[in-house]
Backbone of each chain as ProteinMPNN parsed JSONL, in Angstrom:
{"seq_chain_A": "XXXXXXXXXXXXXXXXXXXXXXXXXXXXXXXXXXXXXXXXXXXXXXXXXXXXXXXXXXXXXXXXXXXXXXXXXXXXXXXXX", "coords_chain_A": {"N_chain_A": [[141.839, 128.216, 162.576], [143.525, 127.061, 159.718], [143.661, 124.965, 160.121], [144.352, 122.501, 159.421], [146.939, 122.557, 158.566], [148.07, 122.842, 160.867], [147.652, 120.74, 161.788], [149.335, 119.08, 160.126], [151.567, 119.867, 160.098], [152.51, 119.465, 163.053], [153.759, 117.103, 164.087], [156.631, 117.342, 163.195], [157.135, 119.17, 164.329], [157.001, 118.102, 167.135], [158.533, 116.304, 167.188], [161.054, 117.56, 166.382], [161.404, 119.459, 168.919], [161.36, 117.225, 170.196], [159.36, 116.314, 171.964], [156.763, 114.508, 172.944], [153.951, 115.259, 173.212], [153.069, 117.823, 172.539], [151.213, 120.434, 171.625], [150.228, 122.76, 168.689], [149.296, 125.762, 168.662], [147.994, 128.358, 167.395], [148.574, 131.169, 168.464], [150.937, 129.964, 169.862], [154.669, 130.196, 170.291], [158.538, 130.735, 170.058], [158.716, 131.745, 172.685], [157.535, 129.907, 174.578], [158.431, 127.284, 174.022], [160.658, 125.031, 175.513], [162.56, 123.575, 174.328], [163.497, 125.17, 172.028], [165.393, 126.413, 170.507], [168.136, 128.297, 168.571], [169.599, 126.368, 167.131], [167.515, 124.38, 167.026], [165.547, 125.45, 165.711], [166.39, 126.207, 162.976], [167.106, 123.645, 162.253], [164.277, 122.92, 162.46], [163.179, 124.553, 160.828], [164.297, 123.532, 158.088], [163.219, 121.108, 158.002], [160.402, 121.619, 157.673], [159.92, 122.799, 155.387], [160.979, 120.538, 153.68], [158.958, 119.016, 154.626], [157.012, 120.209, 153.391], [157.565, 120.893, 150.427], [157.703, 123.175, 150.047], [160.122, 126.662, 149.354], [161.349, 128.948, 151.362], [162.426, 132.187, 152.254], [164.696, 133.982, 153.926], [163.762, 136.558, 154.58], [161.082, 136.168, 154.688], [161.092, 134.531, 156.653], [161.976, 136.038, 158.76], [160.156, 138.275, 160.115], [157.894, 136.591, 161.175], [156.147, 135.843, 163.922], [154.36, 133.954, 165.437], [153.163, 130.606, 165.421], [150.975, 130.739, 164.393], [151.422, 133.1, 162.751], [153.182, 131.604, 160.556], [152.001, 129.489, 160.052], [150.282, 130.943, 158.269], [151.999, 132.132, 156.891], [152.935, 129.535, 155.036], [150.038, 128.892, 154.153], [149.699, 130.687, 152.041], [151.694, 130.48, 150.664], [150.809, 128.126, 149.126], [150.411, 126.059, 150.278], [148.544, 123.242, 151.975], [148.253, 121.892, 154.156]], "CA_chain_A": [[142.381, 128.772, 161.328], [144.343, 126.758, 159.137], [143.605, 123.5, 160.961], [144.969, 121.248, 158.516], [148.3, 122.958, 158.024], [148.873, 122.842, 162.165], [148.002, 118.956, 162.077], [150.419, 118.364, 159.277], [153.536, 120.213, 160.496], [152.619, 118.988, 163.989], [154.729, 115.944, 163.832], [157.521, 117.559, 162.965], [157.222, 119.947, 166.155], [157.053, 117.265, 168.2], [159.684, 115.841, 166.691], [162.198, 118.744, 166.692], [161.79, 119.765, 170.087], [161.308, 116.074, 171.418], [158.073, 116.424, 173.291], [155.038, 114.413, 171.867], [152.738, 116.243, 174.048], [153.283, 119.387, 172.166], [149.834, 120.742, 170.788], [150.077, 123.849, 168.381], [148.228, 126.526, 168.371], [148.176, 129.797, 166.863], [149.758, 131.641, 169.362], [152.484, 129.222, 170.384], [155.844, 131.159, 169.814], [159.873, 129.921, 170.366], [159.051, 131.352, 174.083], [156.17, 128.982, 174.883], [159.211, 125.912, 173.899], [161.643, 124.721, 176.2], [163.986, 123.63, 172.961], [163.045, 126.061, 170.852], [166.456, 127.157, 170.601], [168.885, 128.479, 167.475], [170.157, 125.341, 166.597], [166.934, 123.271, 166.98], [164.865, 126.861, 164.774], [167.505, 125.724, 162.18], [166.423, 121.953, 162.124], [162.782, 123.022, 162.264], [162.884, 124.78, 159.106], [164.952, 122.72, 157.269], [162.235, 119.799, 158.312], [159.072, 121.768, 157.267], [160.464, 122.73, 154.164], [161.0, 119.073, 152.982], [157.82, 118.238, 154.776], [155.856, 120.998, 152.504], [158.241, 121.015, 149.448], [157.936, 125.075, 149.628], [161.425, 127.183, 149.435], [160.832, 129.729, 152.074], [162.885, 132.761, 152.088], [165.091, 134.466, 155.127], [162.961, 138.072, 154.482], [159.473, 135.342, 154.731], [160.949, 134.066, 158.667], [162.526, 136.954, 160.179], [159.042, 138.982, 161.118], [156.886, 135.442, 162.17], [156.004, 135.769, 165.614], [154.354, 132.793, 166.307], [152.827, 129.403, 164.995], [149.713, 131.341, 163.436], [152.084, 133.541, 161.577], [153.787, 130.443, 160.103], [150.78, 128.631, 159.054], [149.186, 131.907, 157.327], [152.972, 131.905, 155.267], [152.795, 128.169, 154.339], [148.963, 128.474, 153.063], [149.577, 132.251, 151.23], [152.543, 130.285, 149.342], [150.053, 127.712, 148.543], [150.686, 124.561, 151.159], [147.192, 123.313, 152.29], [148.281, 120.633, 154.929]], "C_chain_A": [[143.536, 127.903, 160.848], [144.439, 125.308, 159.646], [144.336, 122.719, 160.487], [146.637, 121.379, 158.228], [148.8, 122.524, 159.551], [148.865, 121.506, 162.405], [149.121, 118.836, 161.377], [151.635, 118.501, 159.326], [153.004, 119.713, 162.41], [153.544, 118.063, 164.501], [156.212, 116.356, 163.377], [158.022, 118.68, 163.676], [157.931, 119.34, 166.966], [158.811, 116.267, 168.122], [160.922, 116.626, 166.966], [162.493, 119.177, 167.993], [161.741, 118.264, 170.984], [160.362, 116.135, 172.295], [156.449, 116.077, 172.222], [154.053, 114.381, 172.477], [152.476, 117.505, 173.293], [151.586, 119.799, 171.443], [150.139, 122.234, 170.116], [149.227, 124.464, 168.3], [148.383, 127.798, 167.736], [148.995, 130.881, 167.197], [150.877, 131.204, 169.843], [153.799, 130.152, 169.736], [157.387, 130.416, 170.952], [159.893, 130.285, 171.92], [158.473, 130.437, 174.546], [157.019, 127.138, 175.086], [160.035, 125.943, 174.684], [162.593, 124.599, 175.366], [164.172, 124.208, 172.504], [164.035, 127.024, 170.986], [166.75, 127.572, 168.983], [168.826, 127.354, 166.64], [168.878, 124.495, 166.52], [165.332, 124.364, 165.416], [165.341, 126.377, 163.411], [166.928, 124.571, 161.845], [164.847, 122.045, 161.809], [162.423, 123.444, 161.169], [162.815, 124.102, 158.267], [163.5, 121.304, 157.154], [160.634, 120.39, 157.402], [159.758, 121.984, 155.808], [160.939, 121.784, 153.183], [159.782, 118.708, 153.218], [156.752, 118.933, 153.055], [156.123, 121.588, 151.065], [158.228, 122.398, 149.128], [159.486, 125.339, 150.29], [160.328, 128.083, 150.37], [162.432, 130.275, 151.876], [163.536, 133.251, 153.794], [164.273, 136.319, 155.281], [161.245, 137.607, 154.801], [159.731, 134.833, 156.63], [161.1, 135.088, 159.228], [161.126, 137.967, 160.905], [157.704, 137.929, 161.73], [157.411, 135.81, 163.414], [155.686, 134.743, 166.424], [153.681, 131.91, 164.826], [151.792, 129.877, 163.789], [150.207, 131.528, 162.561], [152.562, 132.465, 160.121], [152.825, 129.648, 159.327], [150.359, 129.469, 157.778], [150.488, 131.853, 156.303], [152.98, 130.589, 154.11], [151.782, 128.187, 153.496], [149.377, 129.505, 152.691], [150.642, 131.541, 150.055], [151.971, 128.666, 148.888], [149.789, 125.93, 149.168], [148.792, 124.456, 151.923], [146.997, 122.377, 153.168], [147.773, 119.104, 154.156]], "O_chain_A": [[144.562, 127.959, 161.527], [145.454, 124.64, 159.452], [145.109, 122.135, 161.246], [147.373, 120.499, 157.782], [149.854, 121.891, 159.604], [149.755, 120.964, 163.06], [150.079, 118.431, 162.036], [152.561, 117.804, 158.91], [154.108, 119.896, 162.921], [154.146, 118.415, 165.515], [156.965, 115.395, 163.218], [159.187, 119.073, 163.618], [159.017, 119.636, 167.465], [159.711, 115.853, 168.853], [161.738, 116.237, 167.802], [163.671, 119.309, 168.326], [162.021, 118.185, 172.18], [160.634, 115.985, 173.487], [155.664, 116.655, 171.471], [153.217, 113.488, 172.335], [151.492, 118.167, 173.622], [151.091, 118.994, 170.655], [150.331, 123.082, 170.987], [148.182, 123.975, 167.871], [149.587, 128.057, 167.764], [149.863, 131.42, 166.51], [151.77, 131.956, 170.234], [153.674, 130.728, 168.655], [157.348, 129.869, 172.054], [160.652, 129.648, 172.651], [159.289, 129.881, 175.28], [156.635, 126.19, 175.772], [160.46, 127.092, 174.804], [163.547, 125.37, 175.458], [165.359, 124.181, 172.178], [163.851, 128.164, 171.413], [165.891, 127.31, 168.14], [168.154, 127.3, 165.61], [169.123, 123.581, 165.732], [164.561, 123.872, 164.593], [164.405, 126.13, 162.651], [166.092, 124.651, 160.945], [164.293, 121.305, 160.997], [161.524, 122.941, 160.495], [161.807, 123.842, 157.61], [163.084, 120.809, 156.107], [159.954, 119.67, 156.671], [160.086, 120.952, 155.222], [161.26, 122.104, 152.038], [159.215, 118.089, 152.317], [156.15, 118.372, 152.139], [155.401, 122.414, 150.507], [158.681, 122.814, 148.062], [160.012, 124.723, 151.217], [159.098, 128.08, 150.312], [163.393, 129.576, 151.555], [162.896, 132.9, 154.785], [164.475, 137.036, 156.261], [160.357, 138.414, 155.075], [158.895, 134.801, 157.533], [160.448, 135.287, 160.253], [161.155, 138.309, 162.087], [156.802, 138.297, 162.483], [158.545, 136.014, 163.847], [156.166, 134.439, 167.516], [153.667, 132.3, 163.659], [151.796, 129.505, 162.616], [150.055, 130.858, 161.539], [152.26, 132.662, 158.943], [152.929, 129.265, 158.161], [150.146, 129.027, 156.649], [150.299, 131.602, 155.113], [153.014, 130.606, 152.88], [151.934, 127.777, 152.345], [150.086, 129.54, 153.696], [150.58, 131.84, 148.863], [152.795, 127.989, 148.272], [149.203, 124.978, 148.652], [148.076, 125.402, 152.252], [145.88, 121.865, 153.254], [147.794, 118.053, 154.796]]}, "seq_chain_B": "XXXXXXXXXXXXXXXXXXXXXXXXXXXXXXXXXXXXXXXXXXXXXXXXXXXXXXXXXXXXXXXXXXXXXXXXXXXXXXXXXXXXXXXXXXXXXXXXXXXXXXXXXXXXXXXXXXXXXXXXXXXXXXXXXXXXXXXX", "coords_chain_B": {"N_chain_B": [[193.511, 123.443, 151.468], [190.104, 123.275, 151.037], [187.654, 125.76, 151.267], [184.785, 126.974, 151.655], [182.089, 129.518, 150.96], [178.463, 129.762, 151.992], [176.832, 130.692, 149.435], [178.464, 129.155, 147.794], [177.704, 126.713, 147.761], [176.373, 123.255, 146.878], [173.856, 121.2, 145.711], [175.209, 117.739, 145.651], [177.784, 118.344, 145.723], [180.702, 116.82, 146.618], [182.909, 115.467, 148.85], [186.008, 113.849, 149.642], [187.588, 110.899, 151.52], [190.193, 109.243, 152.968], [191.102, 106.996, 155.455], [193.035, 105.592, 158.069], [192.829, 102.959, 160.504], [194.484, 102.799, 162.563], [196.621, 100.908, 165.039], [197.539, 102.599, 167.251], [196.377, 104.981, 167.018], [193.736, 103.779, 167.468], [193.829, 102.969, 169.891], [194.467, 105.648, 171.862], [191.843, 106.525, 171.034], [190.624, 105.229, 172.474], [191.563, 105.334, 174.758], [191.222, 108.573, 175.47], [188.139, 108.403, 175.424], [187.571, 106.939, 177.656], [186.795, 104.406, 176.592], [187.353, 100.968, 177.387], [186.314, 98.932, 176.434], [186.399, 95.348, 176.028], [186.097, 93.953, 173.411], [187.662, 96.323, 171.919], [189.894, 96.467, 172.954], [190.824, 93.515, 173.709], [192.202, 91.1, 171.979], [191.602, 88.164, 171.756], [188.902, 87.743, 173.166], [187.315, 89.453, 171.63], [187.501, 87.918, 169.19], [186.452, 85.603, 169.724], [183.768, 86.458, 170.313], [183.119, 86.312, 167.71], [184.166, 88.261, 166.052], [186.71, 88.825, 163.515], [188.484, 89.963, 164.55], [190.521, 92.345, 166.957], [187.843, 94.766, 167.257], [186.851, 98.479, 165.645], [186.03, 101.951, 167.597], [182.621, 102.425, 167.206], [181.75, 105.096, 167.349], [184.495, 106.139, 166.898], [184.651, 105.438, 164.208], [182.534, 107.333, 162.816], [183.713, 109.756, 163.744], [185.454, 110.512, 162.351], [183.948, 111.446, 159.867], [183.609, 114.405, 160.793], [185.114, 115.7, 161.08], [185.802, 115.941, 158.328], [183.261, 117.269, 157.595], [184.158, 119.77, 159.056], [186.254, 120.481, 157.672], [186.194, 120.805, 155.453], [183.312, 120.073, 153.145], [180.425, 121.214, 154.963], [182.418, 122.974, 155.997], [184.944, 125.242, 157.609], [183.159, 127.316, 158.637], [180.801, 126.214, 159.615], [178.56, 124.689, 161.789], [177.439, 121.789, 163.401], [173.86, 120.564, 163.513], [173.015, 118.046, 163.287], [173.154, 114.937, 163.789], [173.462, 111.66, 162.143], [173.804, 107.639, 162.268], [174.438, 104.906, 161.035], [176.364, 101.74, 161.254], [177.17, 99.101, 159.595], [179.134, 97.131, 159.413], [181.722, 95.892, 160.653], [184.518, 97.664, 161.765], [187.555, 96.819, 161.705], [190.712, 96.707, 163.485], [193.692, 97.844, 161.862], [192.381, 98.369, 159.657], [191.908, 100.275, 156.502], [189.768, 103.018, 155.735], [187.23, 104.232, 153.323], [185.989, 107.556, 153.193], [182.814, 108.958, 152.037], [181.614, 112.339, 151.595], [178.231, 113.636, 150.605], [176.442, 116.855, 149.515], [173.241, 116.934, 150.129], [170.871, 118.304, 150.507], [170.02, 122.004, 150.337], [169.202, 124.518, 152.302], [168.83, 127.829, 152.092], [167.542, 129.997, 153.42], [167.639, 129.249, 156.521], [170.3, 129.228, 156.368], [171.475, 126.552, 155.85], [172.688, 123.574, 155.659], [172.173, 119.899, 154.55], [173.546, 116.693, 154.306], [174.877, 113.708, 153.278], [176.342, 110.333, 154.336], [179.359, 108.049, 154.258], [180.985, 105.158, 155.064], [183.658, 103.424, 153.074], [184.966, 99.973, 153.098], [187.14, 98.412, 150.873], [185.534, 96.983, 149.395], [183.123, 97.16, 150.437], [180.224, 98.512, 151.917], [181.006, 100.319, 155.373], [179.679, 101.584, 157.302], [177.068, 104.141, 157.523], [175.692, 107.385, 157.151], [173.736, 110.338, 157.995], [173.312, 113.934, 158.086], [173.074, 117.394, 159.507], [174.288, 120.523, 159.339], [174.746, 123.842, 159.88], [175.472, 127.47, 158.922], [177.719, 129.839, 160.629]], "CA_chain_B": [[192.306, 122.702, 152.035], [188.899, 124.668, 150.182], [186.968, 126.465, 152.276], [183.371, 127.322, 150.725], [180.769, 130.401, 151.927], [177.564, 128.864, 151.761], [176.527, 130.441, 148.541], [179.029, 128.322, 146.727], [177.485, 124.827, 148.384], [174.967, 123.368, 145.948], [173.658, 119.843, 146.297], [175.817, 116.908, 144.601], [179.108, 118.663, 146.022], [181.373, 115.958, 147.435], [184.252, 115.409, 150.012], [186.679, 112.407, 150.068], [188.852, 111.336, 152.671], [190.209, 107.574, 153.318], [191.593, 106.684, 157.249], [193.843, 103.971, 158.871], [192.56, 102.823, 162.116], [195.623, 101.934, 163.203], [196.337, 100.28, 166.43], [198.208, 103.462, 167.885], [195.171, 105.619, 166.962], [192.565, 103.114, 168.819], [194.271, 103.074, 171.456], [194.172, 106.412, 171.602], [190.503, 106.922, 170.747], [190.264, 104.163, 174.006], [192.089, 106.443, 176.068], [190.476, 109.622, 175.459], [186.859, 108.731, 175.647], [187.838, 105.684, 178.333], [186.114, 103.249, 176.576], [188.319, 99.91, 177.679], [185.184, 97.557, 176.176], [187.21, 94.1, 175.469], [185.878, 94.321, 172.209], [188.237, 97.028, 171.259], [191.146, 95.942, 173.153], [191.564, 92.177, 174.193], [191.647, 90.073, 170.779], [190.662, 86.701, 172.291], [187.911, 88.304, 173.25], [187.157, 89.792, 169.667], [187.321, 86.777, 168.278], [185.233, 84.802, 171.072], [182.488, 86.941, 170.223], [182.699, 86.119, 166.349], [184.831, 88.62, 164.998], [187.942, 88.78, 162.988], [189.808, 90.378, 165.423], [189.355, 93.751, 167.663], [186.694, 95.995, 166.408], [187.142, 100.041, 166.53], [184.369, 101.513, 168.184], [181.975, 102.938, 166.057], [181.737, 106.44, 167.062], [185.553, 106.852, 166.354], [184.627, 105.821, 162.949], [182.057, 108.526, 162.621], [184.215, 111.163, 164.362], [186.556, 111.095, 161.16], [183.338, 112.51, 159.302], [183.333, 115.392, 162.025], [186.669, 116.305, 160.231], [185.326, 116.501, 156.667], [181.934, 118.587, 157.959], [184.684, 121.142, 159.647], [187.384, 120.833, 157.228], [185.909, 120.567, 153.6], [181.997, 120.356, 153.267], [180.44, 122.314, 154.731], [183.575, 123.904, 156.275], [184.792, 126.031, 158.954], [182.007, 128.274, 159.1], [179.463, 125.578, 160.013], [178.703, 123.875, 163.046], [176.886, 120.424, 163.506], [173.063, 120.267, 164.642], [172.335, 116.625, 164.098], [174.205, 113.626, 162.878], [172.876, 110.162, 162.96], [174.969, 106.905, 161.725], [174.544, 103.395, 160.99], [177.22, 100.523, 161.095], [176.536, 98.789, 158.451], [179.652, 96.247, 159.616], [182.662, 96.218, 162.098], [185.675, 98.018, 161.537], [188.584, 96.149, 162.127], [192.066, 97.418, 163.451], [194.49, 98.133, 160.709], [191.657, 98.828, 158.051], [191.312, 101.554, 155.56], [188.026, 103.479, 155.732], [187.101, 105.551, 152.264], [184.542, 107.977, 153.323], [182.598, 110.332, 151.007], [180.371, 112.944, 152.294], [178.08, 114.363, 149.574], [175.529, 117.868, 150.183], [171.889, 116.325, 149.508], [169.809, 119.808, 150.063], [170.87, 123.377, 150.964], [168.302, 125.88, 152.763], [169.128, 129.105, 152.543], [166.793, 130.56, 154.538], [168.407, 129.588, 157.449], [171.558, 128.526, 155.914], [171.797, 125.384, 156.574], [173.329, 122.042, 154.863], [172.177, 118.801, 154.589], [174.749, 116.343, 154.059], [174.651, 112.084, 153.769], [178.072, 110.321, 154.068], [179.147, 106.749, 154.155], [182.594, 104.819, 154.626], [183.559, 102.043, 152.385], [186.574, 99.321, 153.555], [187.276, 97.934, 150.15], [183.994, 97.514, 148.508], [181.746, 97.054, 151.593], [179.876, 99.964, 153.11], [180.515, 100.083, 156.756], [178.724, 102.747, 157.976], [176.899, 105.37, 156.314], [174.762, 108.638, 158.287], [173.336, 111.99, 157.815], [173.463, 115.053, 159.313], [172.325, 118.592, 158.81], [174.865, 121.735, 159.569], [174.58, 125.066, 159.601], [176.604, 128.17, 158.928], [177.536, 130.423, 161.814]], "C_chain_B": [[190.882, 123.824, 151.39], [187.984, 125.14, 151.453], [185.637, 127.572, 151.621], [182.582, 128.582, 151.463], [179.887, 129.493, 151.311], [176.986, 129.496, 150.457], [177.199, 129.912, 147.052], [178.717, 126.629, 146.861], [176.72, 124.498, 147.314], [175.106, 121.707, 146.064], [174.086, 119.254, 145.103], [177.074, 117.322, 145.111], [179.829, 117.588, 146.875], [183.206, 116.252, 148.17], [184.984, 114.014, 149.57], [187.768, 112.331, 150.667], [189.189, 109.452, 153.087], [191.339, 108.063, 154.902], [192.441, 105.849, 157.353], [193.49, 104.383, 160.043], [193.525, 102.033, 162.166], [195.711, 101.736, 164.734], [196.712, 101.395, 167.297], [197.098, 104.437, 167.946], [194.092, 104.669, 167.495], [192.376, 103.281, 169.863], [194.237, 104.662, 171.899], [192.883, 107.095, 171.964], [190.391, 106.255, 172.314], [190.366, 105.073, 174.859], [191.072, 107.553, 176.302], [188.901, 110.089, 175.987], [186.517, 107.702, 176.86], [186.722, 104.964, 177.781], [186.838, 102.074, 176.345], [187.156, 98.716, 177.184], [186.311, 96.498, 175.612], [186.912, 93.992, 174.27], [186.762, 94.316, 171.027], [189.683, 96.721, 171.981], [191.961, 94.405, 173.897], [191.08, 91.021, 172.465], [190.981, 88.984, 170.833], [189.422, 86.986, 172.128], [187.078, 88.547, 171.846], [186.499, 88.886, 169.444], [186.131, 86.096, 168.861], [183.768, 85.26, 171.024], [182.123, 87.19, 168.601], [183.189, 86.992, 165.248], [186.204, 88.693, 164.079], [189.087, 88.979, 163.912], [188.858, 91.889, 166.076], [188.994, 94.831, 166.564], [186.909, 97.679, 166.743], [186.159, 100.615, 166.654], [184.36, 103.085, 167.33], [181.558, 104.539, 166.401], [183.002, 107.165, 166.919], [185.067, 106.88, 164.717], [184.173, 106.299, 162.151], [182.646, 109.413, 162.919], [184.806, 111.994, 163.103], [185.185, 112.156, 159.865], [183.036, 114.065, 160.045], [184.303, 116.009, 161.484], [186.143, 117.161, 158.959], [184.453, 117.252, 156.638], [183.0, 119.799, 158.091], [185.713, 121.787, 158.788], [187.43, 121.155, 155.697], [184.381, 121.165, 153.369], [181.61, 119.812, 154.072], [181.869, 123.054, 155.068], [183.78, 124.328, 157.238], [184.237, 126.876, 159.799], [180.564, 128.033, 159.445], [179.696, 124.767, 161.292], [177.921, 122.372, 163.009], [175.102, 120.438, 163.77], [172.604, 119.379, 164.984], [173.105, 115.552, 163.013], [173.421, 112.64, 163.491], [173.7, 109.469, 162.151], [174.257, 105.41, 161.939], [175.628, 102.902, 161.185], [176.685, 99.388, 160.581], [177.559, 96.719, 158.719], [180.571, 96.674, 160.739], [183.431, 96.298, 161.218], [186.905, 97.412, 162.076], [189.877, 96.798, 162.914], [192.849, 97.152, 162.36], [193.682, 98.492, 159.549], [191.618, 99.711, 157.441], [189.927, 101.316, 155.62], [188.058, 104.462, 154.852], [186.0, 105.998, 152.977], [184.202, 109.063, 152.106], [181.482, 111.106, 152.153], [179.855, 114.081, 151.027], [176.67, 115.461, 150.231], [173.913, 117.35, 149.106], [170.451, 117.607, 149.427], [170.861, 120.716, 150.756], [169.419, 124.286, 151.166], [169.06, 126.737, 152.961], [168.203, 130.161, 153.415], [167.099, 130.467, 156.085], [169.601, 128.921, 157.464], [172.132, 127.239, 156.236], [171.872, 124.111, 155.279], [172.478, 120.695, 155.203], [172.883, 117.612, 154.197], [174.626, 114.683, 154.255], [176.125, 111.948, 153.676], [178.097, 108.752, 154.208], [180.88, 106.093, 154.108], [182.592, 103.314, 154.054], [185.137, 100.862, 153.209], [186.731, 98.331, 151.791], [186.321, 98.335, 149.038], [182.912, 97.25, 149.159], [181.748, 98.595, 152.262], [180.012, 98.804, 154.515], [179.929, 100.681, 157.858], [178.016, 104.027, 156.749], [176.026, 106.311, 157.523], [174.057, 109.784, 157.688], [174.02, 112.847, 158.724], [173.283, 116.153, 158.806], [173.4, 119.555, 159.783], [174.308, 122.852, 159.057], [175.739, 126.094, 159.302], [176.394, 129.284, 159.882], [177.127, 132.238, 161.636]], "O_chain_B": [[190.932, 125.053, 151.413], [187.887, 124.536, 152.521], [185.754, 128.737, 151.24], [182.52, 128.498, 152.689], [180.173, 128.675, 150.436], [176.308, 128.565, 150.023], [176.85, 130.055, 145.88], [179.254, 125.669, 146.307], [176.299, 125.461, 146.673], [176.114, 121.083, 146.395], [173.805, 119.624, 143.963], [177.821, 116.363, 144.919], [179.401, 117.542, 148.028], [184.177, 116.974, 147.945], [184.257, 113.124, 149.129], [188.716, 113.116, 150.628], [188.318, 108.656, 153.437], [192.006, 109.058, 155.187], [192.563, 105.195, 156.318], [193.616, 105.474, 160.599], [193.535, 100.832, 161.899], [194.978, 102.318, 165.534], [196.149, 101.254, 168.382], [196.833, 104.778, 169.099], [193.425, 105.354, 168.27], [191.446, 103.573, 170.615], [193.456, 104.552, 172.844], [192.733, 107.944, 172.843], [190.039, 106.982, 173.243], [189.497, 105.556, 175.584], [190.212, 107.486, 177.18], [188.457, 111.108, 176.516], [185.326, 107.547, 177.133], [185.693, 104.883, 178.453], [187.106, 101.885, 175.159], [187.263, 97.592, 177.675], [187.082, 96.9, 174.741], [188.016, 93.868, 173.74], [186.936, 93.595, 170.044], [190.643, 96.818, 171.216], [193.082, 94.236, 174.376], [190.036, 90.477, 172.105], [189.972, 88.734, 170.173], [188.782, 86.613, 171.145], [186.347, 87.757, 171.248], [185.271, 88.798, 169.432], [184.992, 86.125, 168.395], [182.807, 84.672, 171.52], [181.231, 87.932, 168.191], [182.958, 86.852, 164.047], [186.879, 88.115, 164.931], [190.18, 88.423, 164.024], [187.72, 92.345, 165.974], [189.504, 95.405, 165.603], [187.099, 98.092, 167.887], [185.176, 100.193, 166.045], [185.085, 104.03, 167.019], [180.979, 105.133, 165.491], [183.022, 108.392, 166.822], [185.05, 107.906, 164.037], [184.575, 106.241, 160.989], [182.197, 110.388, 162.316], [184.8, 113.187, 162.802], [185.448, 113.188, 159.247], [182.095, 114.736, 159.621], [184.144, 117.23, 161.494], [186.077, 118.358, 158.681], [184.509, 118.104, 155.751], [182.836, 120.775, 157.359], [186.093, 122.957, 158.845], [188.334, 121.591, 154.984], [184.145, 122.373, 153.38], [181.825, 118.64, 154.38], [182.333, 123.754, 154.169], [182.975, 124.03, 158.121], [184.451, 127.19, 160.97], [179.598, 128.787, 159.564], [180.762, 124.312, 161.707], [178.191, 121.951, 161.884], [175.136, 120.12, 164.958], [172.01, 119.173, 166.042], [173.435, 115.56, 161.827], [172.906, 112.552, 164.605], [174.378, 110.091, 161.334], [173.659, 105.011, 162.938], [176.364, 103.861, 161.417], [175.781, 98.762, 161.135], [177.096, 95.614, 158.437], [180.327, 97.553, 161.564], [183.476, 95.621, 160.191], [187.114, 97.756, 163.24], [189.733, 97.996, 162.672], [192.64, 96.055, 161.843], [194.225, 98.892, 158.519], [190.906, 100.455, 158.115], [189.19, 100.331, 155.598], [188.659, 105.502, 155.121], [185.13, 105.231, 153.39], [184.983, 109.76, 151.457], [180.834, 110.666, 153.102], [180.534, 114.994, 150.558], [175.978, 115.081, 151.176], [173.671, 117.414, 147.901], [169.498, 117.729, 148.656], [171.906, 120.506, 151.371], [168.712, 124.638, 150.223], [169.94, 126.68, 153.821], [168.684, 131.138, 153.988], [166.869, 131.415, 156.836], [169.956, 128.159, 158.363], [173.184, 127.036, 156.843], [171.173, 123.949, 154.279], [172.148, 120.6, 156.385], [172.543, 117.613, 153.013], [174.28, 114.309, 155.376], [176.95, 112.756, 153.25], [177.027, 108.148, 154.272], [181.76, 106.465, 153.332], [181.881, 102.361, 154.372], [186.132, 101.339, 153.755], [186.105, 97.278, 151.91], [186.217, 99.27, 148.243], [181.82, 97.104, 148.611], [182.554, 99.377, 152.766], [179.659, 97.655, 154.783], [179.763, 100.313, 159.021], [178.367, 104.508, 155.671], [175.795, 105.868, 158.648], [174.034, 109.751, 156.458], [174.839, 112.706, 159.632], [173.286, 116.172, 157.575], [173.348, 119.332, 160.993], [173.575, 122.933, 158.071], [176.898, 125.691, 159.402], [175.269, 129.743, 160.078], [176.928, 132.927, 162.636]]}, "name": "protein", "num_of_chains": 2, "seq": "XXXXXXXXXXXXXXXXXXXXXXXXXXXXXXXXXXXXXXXXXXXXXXXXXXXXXXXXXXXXXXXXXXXXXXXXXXXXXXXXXXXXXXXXXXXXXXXXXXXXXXXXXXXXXXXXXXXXXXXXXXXXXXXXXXXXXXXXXXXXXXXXXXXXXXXXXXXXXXXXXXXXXXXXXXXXXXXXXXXXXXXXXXXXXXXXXXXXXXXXXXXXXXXXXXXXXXXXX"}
């Protein structure tokens, strides 16, 4: 689901937490990361949000759970990887 | 000194702040972080390796933007999460360093700054960086 959206922010996973092993998947979630702290959550946004030129809202992150969630917001506000 | 919440930041907002690396402040910076590299404190040396004279080492002369993030934009209510920096040239002892630091995006979603910056010694850049803060 959404294949194209998890390749295209992939790179900017891998990037953020420093691990270019990282493979997303649907379920992946900030426990699943070793970095996947505050401060690096913060950076990760900020990064997709230039990557995918969409504004995203603080009422659009706070109930994502995991990676899936995240993809299904990106394509619903019209990002298509 | 201004002191901003983040929905008064908006991108284009600038800082300015000029320095003296003076020899008393090097020395100093030397001490603190012990870095004794000949470089920064035997002139011969300096020179011997092609420059004017001793060089001040280049993450003092990023630190001074560490000031303007905490003290101006963004402010006291942000913290740091990633700075990066060029050196563009060598900083001398006794030089003035203009820096600006201007806000290039703003997410509000998770409040956070983006911020480029850059110090001039005359009319040469000698460093310039990024870096992305947040607010706490």
């Amino acid at each position: 689901m959404y294949q194209n959206i998890l390749d295209s922010i992939t790179p900017v996973f891998r990037d953020v937490f420093d691990d270019p092993s990282l493979i997303l998947t649907n379920e992946l979630s900030a426990n699943d990361v070793e970095n996947w702290d505050s401060l690096n959550h913060i950076t990760l946004i900020v990064e997709l949000e230039a990557l995918t030129g969409l504004t995203l809202s603080t009422d659009e992150l706070v109930n994502l759970k995991n990676v899936g969630d995240f993809a299904q917001l990106l394509a619903d506000k019209g990002y298509r990887g | 000194m201004d002191s901003y919440s983040f929905a008064e930041l908006s991108v284009g907002m600038t800082s300015k702040r000029s320095y003296l690396f003076s020899e008393q402040r090097v020395e100093t910076f030397s001490s603190l972080v012990e870095d004794k590299a000949p470089v920064h404190v035997d002139e011969s040396f300096a020179i011997g390796q092609g420059f004017e004279g001793r060089i001040v080492h280049g993450l003092f002369v990023q630190a001074i933007v560490s000031g303007m993030l905490g003290n101006e934009i963004p402010g006291p209510e942000s913290v740091i999460n990633s700075i990066s920096m060029k050196m563009h040239r060598p900083v001398l002892i006794g030089q003035l360093v203009n820096y600006q630091v201007e806000i290039t995006a703003v997410t509000p979603s998770v409040a956070a700054v983006s911020l480029s910056f850059s110090g001039m010694v005359d009319e040469m850049i000698v460093m310039s960086g990024k870096a992305l803060c947040s607010f706490l």
